[in-house]
N, C-alpha and C positions, 0 to 999 in steps of 0.2 A: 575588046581587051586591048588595051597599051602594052606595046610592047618598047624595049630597050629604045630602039633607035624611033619610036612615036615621041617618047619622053626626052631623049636628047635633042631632037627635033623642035622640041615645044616652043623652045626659047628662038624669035625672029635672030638673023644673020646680025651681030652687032652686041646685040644683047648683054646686059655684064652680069655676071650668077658668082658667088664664092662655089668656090671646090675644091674637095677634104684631098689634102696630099697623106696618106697613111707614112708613119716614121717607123722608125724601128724601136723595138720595145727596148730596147738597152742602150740609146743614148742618152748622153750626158744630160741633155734636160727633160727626162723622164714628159714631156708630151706625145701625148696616143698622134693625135693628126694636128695637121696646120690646115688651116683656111685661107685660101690667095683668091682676089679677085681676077677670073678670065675676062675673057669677050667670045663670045661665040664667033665661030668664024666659016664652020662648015657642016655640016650633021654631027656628029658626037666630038668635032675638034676644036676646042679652044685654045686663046692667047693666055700667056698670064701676063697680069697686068698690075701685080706686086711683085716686090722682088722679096724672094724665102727668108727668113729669119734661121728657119730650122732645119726643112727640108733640104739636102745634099746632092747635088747632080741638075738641080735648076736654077733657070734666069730667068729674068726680066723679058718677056716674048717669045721661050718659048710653045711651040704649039704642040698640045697633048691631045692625047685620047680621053676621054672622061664616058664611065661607065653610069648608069641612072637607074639603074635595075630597080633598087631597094628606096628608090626614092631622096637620097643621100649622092649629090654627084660628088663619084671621086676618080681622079687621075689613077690611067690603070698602065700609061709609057706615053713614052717621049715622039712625038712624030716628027719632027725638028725643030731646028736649033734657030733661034732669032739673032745670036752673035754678040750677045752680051756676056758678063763674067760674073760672077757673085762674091763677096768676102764677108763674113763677120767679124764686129770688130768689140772687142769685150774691154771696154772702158772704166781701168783702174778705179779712177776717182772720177767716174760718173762723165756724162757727155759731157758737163756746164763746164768742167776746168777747162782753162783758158786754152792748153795746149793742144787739150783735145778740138776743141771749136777750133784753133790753128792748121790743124790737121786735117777735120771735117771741110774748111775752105777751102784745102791745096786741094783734096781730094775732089771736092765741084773743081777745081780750074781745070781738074783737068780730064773733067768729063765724065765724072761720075753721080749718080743721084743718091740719096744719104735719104734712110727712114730709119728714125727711131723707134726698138720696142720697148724696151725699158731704159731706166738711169743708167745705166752701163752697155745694154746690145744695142745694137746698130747696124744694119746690114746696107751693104755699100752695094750700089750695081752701076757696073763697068759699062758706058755706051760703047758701043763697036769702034764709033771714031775714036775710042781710048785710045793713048799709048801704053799697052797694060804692062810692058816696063817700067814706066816710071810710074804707074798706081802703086805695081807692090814695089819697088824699092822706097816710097813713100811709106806706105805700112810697115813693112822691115826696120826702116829705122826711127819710127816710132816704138817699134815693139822694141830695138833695142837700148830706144833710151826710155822701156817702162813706163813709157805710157799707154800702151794699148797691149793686149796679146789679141791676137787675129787670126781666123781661118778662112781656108779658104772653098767656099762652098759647090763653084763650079766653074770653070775657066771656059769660055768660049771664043776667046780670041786665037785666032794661030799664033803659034811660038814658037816661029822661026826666029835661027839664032838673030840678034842684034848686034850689028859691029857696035863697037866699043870705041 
């Protein structure tokens, strides 16, 4: 008989598996679960190794607990933080406008990685070497010259104040 931890086991140290992050029934974009690629990295602990579109409270590396019971692996918490930040970025007039693509470049300068899910979502994650001041005052004022509205998914950087 396979038990739980046989089945999270299965998968060699390294390994890459999707795994269901459950949402809440009442968000805005009415999806049950997202699917993120991890890495295995220890008996039932994985990396992830996409950064959320949907799910709220994760990033890019962090390391989860993932449950296999029902033959379905899905994230059941957080075991720590890998130190990256998340944002979604909900594009007016679709990624291809010009200003948008203007913005998606500052946003790699300055050390961010950019996946597309659809003509308009876009979820940005923050490397650690970010200066995640100037990612979101980037985002800020885009969003207030109307070209993007943005959230922000999961901050993992410290935020200590910044002299000015």
């Amino acid at each position: 008989m396979n038990t739980e931890s046989d089945r999270a086991n299965a998968s060699p140290k390294g390994a890459m598996r999707k795994i269901r992050i459950a949402l809440p029934e009442d968000a805005w974009h009415k999806v049950e679960a997202e699917w993120l690629w991890a890495e295995r990295i220890e008996d039932s602990i994985y990396a992830l190794r996409n950064t959320p579109f949907y799910a709220l409270g994760l990033s890019y590396d962090d390391r989860v607990k993932v449950d296999d019971a029902d033959g379905n692996p899905t994230m059941r918490g957080v075991v720590s933080r890998g130190g990256h930040s998340t944002y979604r970025i909900f594009a007016k007039k679709g990624h291809e406008n010009p200003r948008v693509q203007a913005l998606l470049k500052k946003l790699n300068d300055l050390h961010c990685g950019i996946e597309g899910a659809t003509q308009k979502l876009i979820a940005v994650d923050v490397l650690p070497e970010a200066d995640i001041h100037m990612v979101y005052r980037a985002l800020e004022e885009a969003q207030h010259a109307g070209i993007i509205d943005f959230e922000e998914g999961h901050c993992g950087h410290p935020l200590a104040s910044k002299p000015q």
